[in-house]
N, C-alpha and C positions, 0 to 999 in steps of 0.2 A: 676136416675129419679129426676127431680127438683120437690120440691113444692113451694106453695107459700105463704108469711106471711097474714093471714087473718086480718080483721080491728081492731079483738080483742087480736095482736099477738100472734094468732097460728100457729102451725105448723104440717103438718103430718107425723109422721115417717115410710117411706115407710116399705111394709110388711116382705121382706128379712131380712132388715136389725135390724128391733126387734123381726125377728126369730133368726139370728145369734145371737143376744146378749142375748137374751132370756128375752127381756123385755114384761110385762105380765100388766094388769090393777092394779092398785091402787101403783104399784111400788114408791117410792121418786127417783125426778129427782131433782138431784143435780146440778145446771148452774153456771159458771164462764166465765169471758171473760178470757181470755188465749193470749197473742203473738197476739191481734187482731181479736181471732174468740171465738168462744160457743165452750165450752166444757160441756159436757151431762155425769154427772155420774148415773149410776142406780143403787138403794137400795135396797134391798128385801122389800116386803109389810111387813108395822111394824106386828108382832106379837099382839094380843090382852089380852097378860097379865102382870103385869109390872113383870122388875126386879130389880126395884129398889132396891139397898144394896145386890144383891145377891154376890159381890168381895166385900161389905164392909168389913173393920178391925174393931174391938172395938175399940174407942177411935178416930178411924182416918177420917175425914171430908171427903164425898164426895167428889170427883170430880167435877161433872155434878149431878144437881137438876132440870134440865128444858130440857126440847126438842129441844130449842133454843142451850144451850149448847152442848147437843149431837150430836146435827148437827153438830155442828164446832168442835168438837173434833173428828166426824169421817173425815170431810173435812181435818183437819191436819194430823190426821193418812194417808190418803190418798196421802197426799203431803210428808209426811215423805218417803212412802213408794217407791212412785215414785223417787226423787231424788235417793236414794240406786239404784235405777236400777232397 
């Protein structure tokens, strides 16, 4: 089923196909151009409590401090994952 991009570029995703994937409201859609098209990753709806430092070490500096950074450190987990196969 095609749709079509609205003025304000949206888009609909037909109903099959965010039952198959199981995408639900408030989910993070992650977008990258890819080889010339959209790629659509889905996230679970963030959790509402932080865990920040919960894999902390003593001594040893975060990681990730922002939201910003955890995005792209799950984007590269994702791409790490992918290349493996």
């Amino acid at each position: 089923m095609p749709s079509y991009v609205s003025e304000r570029g949206q888009i609909t995703i037909d109903r099959a196909v965010r039952k198959k994937l199981g995408v639900r409201p408030g989910m993070v859609a992650h977008q990258r151009v890819v080889s010339g098209h959209l790629e659509v990753i889905f996230l679970p709806v963030p959790h509402q409590r932080s865990l920040y430092g919960v894999f902390h070490k003593e001594g040893e500096k975060p990681k990730v401090s922002t939201r910003e950074e955890l995005d792209e450190a799950v984007m590269e987990a994702i791409d790490e994952e992918q290349a493996r196969g």
